[in-house]
Biopython code that builds the backbone (N, CA, C, O; Angstrom):
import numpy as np
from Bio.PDB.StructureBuilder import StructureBuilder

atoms = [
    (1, "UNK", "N", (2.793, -20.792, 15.522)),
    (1, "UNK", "CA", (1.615, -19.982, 15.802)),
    (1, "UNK", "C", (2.047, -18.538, 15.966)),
    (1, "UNK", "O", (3.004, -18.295, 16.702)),
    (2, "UNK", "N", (1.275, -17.354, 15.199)),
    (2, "UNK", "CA", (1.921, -16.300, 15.258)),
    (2, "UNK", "C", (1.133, -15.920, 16.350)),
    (2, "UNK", "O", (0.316, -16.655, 16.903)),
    (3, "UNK", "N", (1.563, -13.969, 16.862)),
    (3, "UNK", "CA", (1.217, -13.274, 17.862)),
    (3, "UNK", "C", (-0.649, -13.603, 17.436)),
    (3, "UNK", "O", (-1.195, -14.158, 16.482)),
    (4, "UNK", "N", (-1.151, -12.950, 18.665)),
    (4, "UNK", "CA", (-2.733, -12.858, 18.761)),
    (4, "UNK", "C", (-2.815, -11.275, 17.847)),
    (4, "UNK", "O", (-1.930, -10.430, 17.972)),
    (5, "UNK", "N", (-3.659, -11.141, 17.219)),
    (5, "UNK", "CA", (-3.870, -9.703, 16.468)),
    (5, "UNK", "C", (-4.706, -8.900, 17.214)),
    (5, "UNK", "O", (-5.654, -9.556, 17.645)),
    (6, "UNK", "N", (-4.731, -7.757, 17.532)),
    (6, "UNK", "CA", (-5.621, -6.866, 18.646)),
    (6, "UNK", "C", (-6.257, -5.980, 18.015)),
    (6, "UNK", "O", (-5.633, -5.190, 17.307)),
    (7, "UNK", "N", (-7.698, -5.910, 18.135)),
    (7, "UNK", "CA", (-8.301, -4.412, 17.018)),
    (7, "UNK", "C", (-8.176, -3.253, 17.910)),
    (7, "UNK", "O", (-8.004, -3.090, 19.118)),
    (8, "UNK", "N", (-8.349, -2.377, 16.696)),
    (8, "UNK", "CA", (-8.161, -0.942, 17.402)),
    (8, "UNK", "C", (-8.636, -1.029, 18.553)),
    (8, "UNK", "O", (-7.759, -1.109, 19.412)),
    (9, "UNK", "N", (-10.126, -1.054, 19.095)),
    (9, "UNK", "CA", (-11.192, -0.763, 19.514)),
    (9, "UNK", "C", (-10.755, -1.287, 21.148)),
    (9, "UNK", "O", (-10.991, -0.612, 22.150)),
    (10, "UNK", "N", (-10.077, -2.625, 21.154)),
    (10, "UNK", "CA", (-9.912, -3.113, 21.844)),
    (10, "UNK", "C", (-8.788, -2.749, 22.698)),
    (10, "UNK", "O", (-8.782, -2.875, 23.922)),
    (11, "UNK", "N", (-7.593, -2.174, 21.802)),
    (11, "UNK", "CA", (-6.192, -1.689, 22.951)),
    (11, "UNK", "C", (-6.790, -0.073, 23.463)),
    (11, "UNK", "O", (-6.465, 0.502, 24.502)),
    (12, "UNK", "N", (-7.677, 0.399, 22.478)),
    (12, "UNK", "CA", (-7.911, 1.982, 22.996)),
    (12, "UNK", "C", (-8.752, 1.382, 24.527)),
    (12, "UNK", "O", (-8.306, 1.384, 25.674)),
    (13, "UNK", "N", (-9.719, 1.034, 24.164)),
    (13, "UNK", "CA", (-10.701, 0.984, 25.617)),
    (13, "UNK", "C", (-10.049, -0.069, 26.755)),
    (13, "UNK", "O", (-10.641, -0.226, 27.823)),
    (14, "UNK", "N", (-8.839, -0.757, 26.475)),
    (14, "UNK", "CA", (-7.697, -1.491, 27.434)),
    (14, "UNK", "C", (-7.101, 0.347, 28.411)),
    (14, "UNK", "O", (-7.241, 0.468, 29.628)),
    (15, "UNK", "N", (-6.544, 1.399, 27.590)),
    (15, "UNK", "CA", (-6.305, 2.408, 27.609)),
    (15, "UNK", "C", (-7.018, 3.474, 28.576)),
    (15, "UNK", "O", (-6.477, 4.133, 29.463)),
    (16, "UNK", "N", (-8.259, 3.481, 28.217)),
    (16, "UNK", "CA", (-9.478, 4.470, 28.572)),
    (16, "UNK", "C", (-9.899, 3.812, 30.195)),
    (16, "UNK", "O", (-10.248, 4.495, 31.157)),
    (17, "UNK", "N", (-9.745, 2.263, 30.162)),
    (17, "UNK", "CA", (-10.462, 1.962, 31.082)),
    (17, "UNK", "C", (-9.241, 1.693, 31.958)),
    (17, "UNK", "O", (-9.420, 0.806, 32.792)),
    (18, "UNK", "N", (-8.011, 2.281, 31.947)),
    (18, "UNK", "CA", (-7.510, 2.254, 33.147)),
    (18, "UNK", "C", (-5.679, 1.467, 33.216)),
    (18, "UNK", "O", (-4.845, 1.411, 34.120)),
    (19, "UNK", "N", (-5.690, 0.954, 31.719)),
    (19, "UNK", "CA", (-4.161, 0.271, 31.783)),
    (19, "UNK", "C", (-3.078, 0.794, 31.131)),
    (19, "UNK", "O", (-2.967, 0.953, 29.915)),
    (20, "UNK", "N", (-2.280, 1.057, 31.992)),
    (20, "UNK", "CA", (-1.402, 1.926, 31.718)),
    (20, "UNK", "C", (-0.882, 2.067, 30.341)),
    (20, "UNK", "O", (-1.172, 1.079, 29.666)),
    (21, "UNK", "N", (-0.223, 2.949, 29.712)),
    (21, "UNK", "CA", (0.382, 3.008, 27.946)),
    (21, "UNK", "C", (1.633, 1.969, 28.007)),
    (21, "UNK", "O", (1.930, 1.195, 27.098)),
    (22, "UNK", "N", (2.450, 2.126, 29.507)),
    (22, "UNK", "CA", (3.568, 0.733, 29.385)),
    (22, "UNK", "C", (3.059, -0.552, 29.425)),
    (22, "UNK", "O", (3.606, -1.546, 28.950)),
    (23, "UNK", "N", (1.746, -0.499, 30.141)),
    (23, "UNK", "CA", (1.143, -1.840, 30.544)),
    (23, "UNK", "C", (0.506, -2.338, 28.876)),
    (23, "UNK", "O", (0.573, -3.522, 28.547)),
    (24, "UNK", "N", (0.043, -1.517, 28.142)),
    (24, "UNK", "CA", (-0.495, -1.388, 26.742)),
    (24, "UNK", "C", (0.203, -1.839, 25.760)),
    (24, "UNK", "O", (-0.380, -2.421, 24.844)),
    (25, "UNK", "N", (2.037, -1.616, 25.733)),
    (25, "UNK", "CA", (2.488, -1.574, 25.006)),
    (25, "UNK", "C", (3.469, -3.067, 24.795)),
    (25, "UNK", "O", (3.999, -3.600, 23.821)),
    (26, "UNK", "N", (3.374, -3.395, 26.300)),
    (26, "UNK", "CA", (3.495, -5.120, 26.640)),
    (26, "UNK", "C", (2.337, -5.879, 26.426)),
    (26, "UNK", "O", (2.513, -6.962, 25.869)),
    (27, "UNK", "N", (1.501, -5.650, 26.652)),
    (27, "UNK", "CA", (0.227, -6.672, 27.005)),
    (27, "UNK", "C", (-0.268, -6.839, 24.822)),
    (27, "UNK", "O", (-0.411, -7.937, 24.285)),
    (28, "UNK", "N", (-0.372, -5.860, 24.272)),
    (28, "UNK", "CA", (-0.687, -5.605, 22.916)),
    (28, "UNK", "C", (0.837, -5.862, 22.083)),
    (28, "UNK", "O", (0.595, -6.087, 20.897)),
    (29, "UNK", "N", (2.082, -5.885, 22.331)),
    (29, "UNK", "CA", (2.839, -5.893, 21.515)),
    (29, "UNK", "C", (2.951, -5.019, 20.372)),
    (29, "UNK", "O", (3.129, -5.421, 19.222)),
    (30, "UNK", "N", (2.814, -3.508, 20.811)),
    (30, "UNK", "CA", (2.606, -2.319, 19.645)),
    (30, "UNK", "C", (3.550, -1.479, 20.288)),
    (30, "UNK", "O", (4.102, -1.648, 21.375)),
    (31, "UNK", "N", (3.651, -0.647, 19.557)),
    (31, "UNK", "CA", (4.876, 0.345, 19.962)),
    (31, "UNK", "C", (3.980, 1.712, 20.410)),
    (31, "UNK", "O", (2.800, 2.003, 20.216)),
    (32, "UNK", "N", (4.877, 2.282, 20.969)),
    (32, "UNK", "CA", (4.685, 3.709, 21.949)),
    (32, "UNK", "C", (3.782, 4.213, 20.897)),
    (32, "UNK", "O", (2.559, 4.270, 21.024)),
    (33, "UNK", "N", (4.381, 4.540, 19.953)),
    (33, "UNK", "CA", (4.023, 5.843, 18.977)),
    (33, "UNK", "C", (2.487, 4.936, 18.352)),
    (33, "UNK", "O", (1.472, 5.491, 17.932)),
    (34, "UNK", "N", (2.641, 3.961, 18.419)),
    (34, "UNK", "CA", (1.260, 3.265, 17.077)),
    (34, "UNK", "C", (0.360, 3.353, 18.401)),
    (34, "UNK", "O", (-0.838, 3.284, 18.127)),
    (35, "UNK", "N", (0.653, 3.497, 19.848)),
    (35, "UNK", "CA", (-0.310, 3.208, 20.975)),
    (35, "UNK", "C", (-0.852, 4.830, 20.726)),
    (35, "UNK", "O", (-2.028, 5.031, 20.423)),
    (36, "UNK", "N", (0.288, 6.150, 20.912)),
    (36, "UNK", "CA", (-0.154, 7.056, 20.845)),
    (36, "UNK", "C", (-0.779, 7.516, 19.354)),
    (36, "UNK", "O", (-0.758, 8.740, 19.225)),
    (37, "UNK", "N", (-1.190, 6.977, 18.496)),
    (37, "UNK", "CA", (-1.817, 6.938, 17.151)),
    (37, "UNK", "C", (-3.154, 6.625, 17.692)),
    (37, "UNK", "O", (-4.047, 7.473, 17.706)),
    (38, "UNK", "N", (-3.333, 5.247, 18.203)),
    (38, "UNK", "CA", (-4.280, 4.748, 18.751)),
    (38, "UNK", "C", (-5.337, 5.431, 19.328)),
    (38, "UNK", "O", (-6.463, 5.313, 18.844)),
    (39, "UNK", "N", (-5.047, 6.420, 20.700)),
    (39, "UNK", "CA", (-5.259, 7.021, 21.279)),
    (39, "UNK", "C", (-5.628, 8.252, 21.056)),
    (39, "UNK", "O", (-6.632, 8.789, 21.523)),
    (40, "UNK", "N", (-4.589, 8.881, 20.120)),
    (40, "UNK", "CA", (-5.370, 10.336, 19.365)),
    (40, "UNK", "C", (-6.370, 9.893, 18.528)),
    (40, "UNK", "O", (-7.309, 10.688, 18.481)),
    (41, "UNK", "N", (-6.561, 8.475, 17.556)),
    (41, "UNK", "CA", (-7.437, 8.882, 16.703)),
    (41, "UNK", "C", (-8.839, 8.141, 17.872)),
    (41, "UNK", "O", (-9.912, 8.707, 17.663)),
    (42, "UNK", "N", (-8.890, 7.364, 18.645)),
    (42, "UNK", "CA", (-9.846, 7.046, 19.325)),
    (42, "UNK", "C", (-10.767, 8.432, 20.254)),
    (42, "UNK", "O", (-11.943, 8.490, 20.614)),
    (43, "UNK", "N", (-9.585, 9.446, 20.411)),
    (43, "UNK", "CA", (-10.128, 10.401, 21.136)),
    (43, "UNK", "C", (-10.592, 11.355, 20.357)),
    (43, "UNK", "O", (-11.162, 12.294, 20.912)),
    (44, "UNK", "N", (-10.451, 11.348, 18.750)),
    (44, "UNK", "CA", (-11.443, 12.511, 17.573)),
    (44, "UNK", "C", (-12.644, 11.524, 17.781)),
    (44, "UNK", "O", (-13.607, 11.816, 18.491)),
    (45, "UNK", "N", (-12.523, 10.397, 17.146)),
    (45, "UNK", "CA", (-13.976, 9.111, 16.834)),
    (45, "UNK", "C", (-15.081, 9.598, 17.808)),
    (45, "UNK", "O", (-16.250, 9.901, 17.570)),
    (46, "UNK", "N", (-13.951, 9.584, 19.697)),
    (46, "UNK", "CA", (-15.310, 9.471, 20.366)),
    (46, "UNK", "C", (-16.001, 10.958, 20.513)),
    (46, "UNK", "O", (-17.080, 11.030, 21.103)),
    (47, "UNK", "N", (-15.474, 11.977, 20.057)),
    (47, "UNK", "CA", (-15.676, 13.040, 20.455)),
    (47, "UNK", "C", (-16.109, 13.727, 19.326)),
    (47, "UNK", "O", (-16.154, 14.950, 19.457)),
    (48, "UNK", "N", (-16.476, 13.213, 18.131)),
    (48, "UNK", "CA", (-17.015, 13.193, 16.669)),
    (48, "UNK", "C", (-18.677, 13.083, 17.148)),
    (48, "UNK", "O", (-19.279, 12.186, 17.737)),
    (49, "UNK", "N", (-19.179, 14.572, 16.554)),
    (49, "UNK", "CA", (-21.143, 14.909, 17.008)),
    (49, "UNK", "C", (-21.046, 15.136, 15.631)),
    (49, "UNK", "O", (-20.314, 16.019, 15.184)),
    (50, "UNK", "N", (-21.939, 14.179, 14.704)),
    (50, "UNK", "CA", (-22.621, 14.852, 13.545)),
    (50, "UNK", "C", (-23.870, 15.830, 13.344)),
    (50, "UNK", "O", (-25.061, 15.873, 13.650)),
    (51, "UNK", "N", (-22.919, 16.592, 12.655)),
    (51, "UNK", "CA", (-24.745, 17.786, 12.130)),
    (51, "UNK", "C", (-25.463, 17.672, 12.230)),
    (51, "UNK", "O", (-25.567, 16.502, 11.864)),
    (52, "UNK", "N", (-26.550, 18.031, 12.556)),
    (52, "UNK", "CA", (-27.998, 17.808, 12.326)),
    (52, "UNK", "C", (-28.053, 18.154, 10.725)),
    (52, "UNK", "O", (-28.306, 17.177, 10.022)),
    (53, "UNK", "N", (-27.864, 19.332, 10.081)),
    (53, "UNK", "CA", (-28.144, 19.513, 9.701)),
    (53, "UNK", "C", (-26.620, 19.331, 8.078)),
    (53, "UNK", "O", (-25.897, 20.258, 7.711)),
    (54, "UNK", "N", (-26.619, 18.990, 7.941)),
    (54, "UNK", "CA", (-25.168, 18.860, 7.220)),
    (54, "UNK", "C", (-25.182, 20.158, 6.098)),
    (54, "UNK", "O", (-24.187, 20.852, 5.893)),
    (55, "UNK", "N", (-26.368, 20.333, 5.481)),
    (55, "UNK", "CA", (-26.035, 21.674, 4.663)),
    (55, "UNK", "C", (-26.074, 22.985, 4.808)),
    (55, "UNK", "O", (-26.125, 23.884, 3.969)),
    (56, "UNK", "N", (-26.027, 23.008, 6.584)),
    (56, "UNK", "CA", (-26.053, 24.216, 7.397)),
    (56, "UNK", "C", (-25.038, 24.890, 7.390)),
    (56, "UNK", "O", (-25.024, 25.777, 8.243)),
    (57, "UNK", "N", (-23.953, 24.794, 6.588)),
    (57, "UNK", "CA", (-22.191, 25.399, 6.274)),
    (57, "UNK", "C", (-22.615, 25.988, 5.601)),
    (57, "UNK", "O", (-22.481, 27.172, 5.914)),
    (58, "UNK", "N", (-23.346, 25.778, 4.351)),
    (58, "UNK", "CA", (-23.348, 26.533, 3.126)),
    (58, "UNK", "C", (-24.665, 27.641, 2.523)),
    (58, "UNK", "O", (-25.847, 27.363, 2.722)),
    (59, "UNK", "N", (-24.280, 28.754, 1.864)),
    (59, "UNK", "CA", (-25.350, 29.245, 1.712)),
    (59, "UNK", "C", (-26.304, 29.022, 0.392)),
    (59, "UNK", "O", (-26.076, 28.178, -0.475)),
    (60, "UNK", "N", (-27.436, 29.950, 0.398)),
    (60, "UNK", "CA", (-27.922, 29.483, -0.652)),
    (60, "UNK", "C", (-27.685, 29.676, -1.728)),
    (60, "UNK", "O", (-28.285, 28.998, -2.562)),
    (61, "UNK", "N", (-26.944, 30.442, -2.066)),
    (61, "UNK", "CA", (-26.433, 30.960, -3.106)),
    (61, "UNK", "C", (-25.346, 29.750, -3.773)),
    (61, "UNK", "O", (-25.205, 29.573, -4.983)),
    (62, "UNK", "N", (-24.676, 29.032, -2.769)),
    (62, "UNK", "CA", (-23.443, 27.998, -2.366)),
    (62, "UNK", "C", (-24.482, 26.575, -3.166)),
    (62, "UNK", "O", (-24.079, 25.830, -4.059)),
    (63, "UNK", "N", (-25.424, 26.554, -2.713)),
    (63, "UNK", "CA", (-25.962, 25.314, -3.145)),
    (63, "UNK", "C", (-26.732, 24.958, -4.831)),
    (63, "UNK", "O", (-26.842, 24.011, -5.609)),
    (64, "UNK", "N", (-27.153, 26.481, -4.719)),
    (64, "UNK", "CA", (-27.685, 27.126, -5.925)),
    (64, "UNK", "C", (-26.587, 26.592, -7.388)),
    (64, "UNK", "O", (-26.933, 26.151, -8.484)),
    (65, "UNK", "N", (-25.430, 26.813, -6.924)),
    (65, "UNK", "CA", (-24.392, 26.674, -7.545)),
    (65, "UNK", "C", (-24.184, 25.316, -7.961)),
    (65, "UNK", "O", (-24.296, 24.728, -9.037)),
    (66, "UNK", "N", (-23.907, 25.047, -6.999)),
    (66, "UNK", "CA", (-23.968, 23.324, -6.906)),
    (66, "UNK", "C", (-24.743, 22.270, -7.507)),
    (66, "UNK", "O", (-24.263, 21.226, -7.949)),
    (67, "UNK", "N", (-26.065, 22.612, -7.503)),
    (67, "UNK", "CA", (-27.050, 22.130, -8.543)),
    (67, "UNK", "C", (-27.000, 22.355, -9.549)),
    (67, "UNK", "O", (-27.521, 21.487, -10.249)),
    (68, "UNK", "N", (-26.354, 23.655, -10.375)),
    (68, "UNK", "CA", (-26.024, 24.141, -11.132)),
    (68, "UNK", "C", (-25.229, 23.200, -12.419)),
    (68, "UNK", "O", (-25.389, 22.968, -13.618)),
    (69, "UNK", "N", (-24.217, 22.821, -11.227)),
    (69, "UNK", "CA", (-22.314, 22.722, -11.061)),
    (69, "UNK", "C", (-23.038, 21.128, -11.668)),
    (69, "UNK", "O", (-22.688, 20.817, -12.806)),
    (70, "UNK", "N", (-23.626, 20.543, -11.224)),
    (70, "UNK", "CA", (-24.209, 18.935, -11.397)),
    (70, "UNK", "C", (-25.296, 18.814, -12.627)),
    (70, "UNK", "O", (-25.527, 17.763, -13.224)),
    (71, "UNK", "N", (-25.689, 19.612, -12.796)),
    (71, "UNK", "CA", (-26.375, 19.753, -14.491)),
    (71, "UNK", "C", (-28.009, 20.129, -14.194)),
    (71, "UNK", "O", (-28.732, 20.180, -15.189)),
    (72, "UNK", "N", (-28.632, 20.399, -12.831)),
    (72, "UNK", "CA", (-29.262, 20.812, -12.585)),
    (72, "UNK", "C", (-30.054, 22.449, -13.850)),
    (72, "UNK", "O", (-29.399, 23.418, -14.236)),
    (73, "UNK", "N", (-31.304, 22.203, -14.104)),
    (73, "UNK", "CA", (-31.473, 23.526, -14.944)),
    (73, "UNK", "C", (-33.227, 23.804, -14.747)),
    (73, "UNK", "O", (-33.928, 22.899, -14.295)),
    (74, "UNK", "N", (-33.743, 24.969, -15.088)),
    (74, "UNK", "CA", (-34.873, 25.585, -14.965)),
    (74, "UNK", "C", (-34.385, 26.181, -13.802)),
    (74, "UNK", "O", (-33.286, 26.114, -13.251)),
    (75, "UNK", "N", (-35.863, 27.036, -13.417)),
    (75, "UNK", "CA", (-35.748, 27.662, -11.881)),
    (75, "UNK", "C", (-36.021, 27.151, -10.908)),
    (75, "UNK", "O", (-36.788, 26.188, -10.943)),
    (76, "UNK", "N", (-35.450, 27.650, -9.600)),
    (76, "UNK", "CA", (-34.983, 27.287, -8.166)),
    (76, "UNK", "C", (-36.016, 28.561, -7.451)),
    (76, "UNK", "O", (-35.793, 29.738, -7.735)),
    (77, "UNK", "N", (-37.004, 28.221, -6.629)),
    (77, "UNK", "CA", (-37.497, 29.240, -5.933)),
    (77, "UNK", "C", (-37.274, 28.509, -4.188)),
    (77, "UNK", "O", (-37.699, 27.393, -3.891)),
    (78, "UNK", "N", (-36.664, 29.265, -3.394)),
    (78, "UNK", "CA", (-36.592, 28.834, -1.986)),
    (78, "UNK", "C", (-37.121, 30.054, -0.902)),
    (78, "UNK", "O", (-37.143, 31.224, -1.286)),
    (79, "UNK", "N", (-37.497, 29.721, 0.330)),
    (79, "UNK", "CA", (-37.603, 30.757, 1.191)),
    (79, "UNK", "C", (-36.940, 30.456, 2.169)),
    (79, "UNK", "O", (-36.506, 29.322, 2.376)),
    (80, "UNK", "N", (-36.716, 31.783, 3.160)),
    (80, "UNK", "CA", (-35.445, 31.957, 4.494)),
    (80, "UNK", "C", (-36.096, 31.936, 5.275)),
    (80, "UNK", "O", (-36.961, 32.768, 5.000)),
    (81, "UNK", "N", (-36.323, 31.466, 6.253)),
    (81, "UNK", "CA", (-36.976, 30.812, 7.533)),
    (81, "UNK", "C", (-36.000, 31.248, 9.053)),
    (81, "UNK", "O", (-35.093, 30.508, 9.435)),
    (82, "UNK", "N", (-36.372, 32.552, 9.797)),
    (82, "UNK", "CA", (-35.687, 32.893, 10.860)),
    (82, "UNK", "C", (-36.436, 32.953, 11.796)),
    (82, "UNK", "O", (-37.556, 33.456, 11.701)),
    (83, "UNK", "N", (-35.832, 32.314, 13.174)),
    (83, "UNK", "CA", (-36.450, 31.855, 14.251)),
    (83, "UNK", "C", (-35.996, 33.285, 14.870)),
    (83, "UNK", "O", (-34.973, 33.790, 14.407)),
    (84, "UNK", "N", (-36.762, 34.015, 15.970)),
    (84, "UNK", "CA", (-36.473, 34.732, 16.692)),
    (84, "UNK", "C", (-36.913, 34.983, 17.837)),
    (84, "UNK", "O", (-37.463, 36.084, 17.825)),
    (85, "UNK", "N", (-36.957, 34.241, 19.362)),
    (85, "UNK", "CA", (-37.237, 33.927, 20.454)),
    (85, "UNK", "C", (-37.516, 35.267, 21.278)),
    (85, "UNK", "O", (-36.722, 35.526, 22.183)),
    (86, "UNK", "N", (-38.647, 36.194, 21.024)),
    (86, "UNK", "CA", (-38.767, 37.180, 21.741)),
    (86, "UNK", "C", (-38.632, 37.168, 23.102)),
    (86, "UNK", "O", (-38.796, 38.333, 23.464)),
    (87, "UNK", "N", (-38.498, 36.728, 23.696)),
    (87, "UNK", "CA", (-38.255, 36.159, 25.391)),
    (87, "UNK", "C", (-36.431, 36.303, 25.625)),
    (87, "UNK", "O", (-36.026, 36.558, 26.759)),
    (88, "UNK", "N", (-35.605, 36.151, 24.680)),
    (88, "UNK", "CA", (-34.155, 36.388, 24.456)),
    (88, "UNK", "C", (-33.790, 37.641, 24.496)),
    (88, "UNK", "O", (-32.700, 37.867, 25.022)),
    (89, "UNK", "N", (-34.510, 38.686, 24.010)),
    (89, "UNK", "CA", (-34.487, 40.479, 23.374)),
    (89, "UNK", "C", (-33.946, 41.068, 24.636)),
    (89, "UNK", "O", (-33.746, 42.280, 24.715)),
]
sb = StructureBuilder()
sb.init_structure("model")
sb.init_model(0)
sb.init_chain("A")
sb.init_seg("    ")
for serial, (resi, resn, name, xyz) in enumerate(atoms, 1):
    if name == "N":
        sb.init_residue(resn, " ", resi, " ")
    sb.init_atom(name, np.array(xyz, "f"), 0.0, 1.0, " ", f" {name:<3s}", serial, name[0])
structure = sb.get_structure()
């Protein structure tokens, strides 16, 4: 019968919730460095906020292109929409 297999999910939040990285590295049978792998990539995942808006990087000119770039053809008419909170001034 081989070792028990441990998912990610499971040695990170062993980790988070309080057991030590030596206690981690016995109890999981993984090494220091694959624990500290573990741990950095669990701490981007949880701390990963998606865009609202995802094409809010680029401008219009940027996208213009892009449609372009993809075989897109005829004309493109768009308008610029700026919020301005007079109460902020």
């Amino acid at each position: 019968m081989g070792k028990k297999k441990y998912d990610f999910a499971e040695i990170y939040f062993a980790v988070k919730n309080g057991l030590s990285k030596q206690e981690a590295v016995e109890k999981f049978h993984v090494s220091r460095n694959y624990l500290h792998l573990i741990i950095v990539a669990g701490n981007a995942f949880a701390n990963y906020k998606p865009k609202a808006n995802p094409l809010e990087d680029f401008t219009p000119r940027q996208l213009m292109e892009e449609l372009k770039r993809r075989g897109y053809t005829g004309k493109l008419q768009y308008v610029e929409v700026k919020n301005i909170d007079l109460d902020k001034l």
